[in-house]
C-alpha positions as CSV (number, residue, x, y, z in Angstrom):
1,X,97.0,73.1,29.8
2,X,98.1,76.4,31.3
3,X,97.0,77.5,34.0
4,X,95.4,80.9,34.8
5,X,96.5,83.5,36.8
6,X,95.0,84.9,39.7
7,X,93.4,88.0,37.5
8,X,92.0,85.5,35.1
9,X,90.3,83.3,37.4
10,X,88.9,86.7,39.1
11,X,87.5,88.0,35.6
12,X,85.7,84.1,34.9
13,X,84.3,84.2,38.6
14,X,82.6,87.6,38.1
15,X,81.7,86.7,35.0
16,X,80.4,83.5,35.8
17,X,78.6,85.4,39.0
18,X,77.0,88.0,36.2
19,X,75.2,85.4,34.1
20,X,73.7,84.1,36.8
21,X,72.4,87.0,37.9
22,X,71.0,88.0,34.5
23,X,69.5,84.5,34.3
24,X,67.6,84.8,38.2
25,X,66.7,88.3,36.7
26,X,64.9,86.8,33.5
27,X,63.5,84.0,35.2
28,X,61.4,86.4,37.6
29,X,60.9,88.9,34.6
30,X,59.4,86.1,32.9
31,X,57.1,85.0,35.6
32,X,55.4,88.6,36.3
33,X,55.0,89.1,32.6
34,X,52.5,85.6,33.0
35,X,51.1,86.9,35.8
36,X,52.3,84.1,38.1
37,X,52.9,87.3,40.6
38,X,49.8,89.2,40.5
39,X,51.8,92.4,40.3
40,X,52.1,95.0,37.6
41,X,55.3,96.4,36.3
């Protein structure tokens, strides 16, 4: 198994970091569009 350089393991942090964020960022979407959050868009 190699191992990855210092660039790589920068590149799968922020990408790891991004998809989490996209996933909080759905999760709430999700909930005002049910109107869990009585709050238009």
């Amino acid at each position: 198994m190699i191992s990855p350089d210092k660039k790589t393991k920068r590149k799968n942090f922020f990408t790891a970091i991004a998809i989490i964020a996209f996933m909080i960022f759905l999760f709430f979407f999700t909930l005002y569009n049910t109107g869990v959050f009585d709050r238009s868009i």
